[in-house]
N, CA, C and O atoms as a Tinker XYZ file with bonds, in Angstrom:
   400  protein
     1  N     22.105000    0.336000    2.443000    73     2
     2  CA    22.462000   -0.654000    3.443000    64     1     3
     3  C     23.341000    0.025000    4.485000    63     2     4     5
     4  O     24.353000    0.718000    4.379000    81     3
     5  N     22.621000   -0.401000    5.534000    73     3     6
     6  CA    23.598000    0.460000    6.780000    64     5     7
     7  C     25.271000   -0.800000    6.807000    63     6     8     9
     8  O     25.542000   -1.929000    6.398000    81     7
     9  N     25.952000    0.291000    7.534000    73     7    10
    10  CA    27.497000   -0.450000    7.264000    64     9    11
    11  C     27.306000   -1.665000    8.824000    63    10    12    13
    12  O     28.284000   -2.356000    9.108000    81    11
    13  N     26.313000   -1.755000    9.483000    73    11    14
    14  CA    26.720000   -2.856000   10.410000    64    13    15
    15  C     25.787000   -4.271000   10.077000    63    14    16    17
    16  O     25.862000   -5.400000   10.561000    81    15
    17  N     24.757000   -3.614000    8.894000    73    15    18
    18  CA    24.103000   -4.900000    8.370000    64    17    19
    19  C     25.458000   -5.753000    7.260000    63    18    20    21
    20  O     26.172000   -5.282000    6.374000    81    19
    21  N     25.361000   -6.965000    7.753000    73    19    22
    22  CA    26.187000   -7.925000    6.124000    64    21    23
    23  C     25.117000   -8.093000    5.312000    63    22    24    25
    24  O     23.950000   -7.855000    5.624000    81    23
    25  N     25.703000   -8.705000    3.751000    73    23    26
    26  CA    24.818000   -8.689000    2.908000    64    25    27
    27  C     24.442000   -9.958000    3.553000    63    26    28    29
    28  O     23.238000  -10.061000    3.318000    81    27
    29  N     24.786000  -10.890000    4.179000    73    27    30
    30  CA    23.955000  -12.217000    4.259000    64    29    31
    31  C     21.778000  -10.972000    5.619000    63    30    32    33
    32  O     20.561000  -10.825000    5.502000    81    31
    33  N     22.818000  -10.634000    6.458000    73    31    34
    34  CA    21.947000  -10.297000    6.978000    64    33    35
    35  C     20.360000   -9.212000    6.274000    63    34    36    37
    36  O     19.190000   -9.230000    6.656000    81    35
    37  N     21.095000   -8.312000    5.054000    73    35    38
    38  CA    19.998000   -7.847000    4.135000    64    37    39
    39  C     19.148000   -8.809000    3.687000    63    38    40    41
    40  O     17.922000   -8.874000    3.782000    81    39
    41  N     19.972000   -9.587000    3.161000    73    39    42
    42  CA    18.977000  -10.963000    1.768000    64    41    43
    43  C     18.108000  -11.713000    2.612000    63    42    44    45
    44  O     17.008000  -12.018000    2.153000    81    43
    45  N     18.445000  -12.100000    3.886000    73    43    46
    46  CA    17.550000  -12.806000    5.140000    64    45    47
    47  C     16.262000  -11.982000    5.392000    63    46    48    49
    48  O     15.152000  -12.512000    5.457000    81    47
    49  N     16.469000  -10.710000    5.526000    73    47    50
    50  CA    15.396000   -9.329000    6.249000    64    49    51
    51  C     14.799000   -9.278000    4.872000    63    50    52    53
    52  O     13.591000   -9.511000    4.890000    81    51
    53  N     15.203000   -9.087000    3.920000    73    51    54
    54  CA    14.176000   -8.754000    2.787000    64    53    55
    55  C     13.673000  -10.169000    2.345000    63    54    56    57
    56  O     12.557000   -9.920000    1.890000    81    55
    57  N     13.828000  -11.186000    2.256000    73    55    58
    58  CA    13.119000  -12.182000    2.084000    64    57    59
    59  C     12.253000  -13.082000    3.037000    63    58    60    61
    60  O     11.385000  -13.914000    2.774000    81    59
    61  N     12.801000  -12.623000    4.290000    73    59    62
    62  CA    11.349000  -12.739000    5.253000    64    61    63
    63  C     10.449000  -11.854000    5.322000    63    62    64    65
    64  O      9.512000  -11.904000    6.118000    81    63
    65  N     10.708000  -10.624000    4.197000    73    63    66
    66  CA     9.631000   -9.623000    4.376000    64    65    67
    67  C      8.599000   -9.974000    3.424000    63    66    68    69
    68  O      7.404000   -9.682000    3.459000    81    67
    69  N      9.544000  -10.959000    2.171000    73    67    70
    70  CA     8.964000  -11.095000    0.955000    64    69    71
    71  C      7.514000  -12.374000    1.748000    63    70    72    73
    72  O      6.284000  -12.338000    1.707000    81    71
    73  N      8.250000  -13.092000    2.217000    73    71    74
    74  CA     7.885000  -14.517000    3.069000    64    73    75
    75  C      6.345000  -14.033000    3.700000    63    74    76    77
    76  O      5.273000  -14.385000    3.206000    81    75
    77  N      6.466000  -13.329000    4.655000    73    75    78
    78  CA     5.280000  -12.508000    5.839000    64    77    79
    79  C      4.426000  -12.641000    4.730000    63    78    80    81
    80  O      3.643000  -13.561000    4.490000    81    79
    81  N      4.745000  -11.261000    3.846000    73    79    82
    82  CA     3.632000  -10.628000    3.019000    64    81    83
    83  C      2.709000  -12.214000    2.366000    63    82    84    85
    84  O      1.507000  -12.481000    2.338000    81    83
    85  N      3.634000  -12.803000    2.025000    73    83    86
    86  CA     3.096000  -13.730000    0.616000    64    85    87
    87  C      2.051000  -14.922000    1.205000    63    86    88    89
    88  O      1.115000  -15.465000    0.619000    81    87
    89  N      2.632000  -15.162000    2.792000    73    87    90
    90  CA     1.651000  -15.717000    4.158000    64    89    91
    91  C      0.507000  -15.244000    4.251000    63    90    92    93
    92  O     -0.445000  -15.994000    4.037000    81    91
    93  N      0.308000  -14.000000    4.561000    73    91    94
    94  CA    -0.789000  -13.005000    4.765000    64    93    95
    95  C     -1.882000  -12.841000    3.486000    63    94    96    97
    96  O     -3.086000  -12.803000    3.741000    81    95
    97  N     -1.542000  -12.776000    2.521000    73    95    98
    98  CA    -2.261000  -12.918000    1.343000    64    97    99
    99  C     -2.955000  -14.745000    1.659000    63    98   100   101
   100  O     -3.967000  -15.247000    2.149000    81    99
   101  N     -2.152000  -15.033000    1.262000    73    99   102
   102  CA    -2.052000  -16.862000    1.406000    64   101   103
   103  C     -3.340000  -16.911000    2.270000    63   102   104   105
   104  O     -4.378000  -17.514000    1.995000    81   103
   105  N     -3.085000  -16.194000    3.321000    73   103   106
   106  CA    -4.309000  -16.859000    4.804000    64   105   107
   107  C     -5.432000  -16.168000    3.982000    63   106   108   109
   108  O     -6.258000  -16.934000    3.487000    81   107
   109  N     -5.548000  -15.175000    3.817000    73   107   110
   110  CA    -6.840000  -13.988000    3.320000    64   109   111
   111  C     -7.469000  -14.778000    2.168000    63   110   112   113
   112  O     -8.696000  -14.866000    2.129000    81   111
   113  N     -6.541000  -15.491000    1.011000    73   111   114
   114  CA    -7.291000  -16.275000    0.199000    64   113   115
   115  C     -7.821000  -17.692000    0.655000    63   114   116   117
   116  O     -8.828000  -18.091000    0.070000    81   115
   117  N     -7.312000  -18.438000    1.552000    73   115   118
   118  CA    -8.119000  -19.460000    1.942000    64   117   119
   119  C     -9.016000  -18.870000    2.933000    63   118   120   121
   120  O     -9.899000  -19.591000    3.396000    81   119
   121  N     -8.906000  -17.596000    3.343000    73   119   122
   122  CA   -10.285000  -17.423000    4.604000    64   121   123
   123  C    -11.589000  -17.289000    3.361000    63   122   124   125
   124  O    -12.623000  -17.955000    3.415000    81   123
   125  N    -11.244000  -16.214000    2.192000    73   123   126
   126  CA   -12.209000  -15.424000    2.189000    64   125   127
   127  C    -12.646000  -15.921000    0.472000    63   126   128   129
   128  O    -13.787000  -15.612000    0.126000    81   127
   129  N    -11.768000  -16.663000   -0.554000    73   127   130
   130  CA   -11.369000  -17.132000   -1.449000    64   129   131
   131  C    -10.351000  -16.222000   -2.457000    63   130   132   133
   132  O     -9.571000  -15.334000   -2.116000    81   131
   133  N    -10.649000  -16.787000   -3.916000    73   131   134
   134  CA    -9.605000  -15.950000   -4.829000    64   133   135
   135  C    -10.251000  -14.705000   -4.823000    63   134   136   137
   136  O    -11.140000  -14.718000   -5.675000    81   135
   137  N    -10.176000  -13.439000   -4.120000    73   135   138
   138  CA   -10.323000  -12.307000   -4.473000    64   137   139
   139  C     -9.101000  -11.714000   -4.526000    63   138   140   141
   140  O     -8.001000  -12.105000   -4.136000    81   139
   141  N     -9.468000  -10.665000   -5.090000    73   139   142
   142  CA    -8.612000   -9.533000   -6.076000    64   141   143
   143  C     -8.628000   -8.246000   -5.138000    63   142   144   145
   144  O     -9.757000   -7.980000   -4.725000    81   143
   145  N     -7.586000   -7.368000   -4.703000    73   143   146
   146  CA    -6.015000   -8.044000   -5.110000    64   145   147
   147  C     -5.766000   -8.946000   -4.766000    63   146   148   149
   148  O     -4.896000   -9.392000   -5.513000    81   147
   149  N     -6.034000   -9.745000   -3.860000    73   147   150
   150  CA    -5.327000  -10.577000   -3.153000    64   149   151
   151  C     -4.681000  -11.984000   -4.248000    63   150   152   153
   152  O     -3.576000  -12.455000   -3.977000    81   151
   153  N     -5.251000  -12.374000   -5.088000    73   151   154
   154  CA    -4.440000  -13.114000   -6.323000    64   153   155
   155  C     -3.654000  -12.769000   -7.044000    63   154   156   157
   156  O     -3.045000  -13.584000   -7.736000    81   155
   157  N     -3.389000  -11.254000   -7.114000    73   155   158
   158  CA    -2.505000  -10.829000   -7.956000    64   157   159
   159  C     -1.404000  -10.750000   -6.977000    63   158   160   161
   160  O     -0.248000  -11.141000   -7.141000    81   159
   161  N     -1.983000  -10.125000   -5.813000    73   159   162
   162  CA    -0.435000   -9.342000   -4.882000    64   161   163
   163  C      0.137000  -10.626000   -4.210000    63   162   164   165
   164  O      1.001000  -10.640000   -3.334000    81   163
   165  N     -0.483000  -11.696000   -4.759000    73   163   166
   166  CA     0.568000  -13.259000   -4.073000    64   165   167
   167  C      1.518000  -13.707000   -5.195000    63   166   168   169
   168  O      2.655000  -14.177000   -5.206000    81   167
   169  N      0.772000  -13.438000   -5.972000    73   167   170
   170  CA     1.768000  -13.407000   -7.478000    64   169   171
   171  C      2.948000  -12.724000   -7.284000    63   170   172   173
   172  O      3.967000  -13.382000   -7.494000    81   171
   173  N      3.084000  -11.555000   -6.931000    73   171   174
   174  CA     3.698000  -10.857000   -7.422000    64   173   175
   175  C      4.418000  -10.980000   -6.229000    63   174   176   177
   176  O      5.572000  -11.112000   -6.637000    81   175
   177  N      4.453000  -11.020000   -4.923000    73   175   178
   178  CA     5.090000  -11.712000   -3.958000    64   177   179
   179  C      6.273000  -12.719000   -3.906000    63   178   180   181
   180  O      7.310000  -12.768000   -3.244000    81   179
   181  N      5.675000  -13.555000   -4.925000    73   179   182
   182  CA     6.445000  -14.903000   -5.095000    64   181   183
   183  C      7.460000  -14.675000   -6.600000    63   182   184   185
   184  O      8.471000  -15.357000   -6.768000    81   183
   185  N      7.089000  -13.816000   -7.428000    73   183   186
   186  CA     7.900000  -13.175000   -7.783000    64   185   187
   187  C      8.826000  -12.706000   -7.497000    63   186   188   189
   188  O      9.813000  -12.816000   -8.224000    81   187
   189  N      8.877000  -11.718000   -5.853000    73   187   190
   190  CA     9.732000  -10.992000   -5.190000    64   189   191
   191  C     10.640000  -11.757000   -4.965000    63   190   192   193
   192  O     11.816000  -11.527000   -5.246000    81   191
   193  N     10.086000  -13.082000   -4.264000    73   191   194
   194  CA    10.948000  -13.849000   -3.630000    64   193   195
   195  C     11.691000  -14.364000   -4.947000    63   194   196   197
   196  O     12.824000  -13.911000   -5.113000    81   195
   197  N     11.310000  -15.050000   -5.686000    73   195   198
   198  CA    12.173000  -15.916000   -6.633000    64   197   199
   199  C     13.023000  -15.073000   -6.858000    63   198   200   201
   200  O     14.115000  -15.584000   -6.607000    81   199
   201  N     13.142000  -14.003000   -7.213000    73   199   202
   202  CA    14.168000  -12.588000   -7.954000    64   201   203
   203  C     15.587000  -12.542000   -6.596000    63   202   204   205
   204  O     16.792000  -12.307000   -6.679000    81   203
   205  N     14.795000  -12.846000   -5.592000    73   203   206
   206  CA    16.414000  -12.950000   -4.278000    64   205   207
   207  C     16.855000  -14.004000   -3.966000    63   206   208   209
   208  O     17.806000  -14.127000   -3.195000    81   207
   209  N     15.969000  -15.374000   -4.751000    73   207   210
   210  CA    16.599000  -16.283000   -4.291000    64   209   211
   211  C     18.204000  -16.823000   -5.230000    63   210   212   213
   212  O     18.955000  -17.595000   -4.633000    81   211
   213  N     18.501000  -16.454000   -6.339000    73   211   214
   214  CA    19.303000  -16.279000   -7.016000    64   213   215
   215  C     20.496000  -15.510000   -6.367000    63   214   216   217
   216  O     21.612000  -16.011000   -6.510000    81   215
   217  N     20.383000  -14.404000   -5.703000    73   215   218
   218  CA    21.146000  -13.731000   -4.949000    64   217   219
   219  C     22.023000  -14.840000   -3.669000    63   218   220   221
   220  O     23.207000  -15.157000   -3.785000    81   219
   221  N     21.315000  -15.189000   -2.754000    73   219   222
   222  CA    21.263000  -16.040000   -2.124000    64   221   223
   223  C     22.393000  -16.825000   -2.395000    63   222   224   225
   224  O     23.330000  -17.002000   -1.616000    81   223
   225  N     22.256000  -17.378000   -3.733000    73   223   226
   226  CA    23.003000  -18.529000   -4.365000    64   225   227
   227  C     24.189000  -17.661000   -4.705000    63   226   228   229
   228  O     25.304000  -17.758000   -4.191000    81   227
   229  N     23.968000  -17.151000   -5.256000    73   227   230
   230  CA    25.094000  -16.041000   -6.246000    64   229   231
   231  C     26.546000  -16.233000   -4.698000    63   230   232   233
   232  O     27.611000  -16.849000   -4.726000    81   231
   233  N     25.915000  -15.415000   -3.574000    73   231   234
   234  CA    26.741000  -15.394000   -2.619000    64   233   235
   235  C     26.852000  -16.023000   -1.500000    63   234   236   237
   236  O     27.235000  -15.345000   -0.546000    81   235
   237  N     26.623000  -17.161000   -1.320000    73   235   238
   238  CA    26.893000  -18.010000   -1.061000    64   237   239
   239  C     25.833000  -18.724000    0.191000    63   238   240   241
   240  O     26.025000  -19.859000    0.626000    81   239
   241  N     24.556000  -17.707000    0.715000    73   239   242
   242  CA    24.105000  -17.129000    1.350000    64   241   243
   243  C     22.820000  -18.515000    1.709000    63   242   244   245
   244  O     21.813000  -18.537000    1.002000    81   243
   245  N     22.950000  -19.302000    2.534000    73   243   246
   246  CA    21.702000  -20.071000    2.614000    64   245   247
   247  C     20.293000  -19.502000    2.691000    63   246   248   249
   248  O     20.040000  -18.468000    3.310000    81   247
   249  N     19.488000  -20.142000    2.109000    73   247   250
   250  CA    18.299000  -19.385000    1.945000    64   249   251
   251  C     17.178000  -19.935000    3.050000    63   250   252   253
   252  O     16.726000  -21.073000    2.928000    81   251
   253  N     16.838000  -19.223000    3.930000    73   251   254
   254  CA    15.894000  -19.380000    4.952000    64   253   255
   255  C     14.551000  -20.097000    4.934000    63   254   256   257
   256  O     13.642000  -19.552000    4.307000    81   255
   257  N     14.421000  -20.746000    5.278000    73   255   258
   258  CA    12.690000  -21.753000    5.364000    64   257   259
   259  C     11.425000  -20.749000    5.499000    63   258   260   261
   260  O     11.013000  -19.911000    6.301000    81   259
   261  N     11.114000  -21.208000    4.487000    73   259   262
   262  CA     9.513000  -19.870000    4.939000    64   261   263
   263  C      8.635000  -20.356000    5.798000    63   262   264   265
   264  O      7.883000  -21.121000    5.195000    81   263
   265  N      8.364000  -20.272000    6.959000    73   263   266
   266  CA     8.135000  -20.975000    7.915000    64   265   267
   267  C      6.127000  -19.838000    8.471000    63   266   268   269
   268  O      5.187000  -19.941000    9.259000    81   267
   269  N      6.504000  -19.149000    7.618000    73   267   270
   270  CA     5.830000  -18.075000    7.538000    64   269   271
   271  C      4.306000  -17.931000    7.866000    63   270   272   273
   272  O      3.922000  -17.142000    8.729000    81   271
   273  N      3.202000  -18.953000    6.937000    73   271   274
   274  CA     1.919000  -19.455000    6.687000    64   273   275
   275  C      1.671000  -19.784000    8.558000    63   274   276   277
   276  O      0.606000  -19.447000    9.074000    81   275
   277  N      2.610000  -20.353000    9.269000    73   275   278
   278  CA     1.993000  -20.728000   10.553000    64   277   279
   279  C      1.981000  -19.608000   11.639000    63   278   280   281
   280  O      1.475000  -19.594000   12.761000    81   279
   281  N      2.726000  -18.638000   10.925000    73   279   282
   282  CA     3.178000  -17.881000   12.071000    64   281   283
   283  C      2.377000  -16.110000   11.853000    63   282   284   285
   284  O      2.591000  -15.058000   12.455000    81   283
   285  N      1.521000  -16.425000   10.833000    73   283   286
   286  CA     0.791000  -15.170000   10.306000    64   285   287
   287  C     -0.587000  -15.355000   10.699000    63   286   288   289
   288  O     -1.080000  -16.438000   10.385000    81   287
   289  N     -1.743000  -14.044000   11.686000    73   287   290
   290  CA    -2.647000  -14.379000   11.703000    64   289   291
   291  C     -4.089000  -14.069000   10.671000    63   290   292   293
   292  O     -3.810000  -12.902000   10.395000    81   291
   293  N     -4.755000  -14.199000   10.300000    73   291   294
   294  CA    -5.990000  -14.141000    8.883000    64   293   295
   295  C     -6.604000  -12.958000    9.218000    63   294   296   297
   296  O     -7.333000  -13.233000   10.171000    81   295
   297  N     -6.710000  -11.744000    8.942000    73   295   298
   298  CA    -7.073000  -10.877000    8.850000    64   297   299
   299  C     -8.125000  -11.278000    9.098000    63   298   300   301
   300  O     -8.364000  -12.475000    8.941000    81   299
   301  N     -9.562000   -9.964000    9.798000    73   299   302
   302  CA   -10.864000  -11.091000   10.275000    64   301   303
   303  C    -12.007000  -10.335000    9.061000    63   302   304   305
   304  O    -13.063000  -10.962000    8.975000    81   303
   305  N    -11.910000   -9.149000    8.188000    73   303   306
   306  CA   -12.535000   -9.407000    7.271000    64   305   307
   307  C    -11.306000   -8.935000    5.694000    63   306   308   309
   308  O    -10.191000   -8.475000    5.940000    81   307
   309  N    -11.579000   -9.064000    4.840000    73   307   310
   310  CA   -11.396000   -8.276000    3.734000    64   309   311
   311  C    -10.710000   -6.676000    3.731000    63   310   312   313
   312  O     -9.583000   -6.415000    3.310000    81   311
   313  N    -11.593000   -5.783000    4.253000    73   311   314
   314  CA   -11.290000   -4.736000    4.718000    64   313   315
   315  C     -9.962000   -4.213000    5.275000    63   314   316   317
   316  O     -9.150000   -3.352000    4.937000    81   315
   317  N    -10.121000   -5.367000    6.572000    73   315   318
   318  CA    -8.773000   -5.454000    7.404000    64   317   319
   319  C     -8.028000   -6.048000    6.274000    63   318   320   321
   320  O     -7.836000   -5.202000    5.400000    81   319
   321  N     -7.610000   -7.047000    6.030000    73   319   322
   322  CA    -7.087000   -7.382000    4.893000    64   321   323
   323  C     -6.310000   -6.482000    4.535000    63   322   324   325
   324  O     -5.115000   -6.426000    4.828000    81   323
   325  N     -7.243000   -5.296000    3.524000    73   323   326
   326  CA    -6.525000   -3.995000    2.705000    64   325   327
   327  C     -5.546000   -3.511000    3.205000    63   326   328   329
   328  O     -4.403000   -3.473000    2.751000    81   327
   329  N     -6.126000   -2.934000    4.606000    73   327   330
   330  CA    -5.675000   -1.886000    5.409000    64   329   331
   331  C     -4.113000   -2.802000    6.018000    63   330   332   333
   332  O     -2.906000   -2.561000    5.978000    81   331
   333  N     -4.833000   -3.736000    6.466000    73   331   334
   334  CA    -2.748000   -4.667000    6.785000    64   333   335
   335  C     -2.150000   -4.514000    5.719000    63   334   336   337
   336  O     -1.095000   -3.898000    5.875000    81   335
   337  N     -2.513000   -5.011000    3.977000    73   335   338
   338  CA    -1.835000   -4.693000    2.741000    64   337   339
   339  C     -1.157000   -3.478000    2.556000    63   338   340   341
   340  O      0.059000   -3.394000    2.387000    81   339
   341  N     -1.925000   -2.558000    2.586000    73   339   342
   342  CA    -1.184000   -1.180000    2.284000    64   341   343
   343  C     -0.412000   -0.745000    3.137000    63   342   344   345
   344  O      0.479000    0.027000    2.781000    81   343
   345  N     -0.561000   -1.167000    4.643000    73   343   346
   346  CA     0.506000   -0.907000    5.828000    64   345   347
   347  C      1.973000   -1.803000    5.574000    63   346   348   349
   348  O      3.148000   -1.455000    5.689000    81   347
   349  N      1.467000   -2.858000    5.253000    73   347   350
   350  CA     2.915000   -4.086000    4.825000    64   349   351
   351  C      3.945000   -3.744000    3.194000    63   350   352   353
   352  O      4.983000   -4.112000    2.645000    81   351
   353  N      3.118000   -3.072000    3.049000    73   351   354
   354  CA     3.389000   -2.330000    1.413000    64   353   355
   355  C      4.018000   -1.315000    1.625000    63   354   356   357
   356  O      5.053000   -1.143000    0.981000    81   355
   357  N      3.725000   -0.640000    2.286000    73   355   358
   358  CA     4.620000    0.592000    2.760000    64   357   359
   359  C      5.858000    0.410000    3.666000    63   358   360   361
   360  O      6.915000    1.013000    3.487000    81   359
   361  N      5.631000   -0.463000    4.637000    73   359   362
   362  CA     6.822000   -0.417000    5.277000    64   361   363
   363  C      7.951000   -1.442000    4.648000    63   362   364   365
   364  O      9.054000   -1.520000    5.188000    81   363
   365  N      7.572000   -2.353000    3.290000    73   363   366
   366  CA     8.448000   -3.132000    2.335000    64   365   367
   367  C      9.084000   -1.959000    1.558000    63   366   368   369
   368  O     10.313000   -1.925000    1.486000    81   367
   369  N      8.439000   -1.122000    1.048000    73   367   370
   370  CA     9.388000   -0.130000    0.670000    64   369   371
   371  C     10.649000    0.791000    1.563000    63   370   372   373
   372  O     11.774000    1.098000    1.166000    81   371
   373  N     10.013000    1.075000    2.846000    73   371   374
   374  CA    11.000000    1.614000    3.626000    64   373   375
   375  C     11.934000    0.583000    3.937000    63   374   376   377
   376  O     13.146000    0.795000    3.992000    81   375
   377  N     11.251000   -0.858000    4.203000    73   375   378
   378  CA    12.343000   -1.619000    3.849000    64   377   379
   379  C     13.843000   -1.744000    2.693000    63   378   380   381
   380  O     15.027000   -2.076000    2.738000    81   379
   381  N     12.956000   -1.296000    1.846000    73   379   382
   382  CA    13.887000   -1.346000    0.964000    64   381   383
   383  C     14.895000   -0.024000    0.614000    63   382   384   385
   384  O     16.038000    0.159000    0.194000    81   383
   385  N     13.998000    0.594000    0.957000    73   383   386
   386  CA    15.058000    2.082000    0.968000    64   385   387
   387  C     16.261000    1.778000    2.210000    63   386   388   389
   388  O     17.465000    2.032000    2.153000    81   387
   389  N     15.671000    1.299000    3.062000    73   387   390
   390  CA    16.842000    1.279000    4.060000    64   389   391
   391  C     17.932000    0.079000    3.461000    63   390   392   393
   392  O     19.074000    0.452000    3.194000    81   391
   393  N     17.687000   -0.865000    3.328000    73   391   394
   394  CA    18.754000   -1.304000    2.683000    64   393   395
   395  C     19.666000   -1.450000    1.653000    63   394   396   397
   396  O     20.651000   -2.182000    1.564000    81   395
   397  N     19.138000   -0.557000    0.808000    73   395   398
   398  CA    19.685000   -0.454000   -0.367000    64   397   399
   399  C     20.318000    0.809000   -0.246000    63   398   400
   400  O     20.962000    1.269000   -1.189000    81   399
C-alpha cells in the first residue's frame, strides 16, 4: 500500500475491482449462458468480495453499492470474453501487489 492511499481508500479500489470483474462474467453468462469458466470465475469472484466485506466492517469502512452490472459492457463473443478475463486477471493481481 502506497503511504498516500488510506485503508478506507484500498478496501473501496479492491472491491470495485472485485465488483467490475464479477459484472463482466455476470453479462457473458446471460449473453452466452452457463459456460465454463465463466461459472466458476463468478463464484469465485463473489467469494473475493465476501472475504473484504468483513474488513469493511472490521474498520469501520462503509461498503460501496455494486452498481457495477449497468455500467459493464458484454463482451461480443466468448473469445473476447477470455481475452478481457485474463487481461482483468492480471491487472487484479497487480492490483493487489500494489496495495498490499
Amino acid at each position: 500500500m502506497q503511504t498516500s492511499e488510506t485503508l478506507q481508500d484500498v478496501l473501496v479500489e479492491a472491491i470495485n475491482d472485485e465488483y467490475k470483474a464479477r459484472a463482466m462474467y455476470q453479462c457473458v453468462i446471460n449473453q452466452f449462458g452457463r459456460v465454463r469458466p465463466f461459472i466458476n470465475i463468478i463464484e469465485a469472484e463473489t467469494r473475493h468480495i465476501q472475504a473484504l466485506i468483513p474488513l469493511f466492517h472490521k474498520y469501520g469502512v462503509p461498503v460501496p453499492e455494486d452498481d457495477w452490472l449497468q455500467r459493464v459492457d458484454t463482451p461480443e463473443s466468448i473469445v473476447a470474453a477470455c481475452r478481457i478475463g485474463v487481461d482483468a486477471e492480471i491487472e487484479n493481481a497487480g492490483m493487489y501487489d500494489r496495495l498490499l
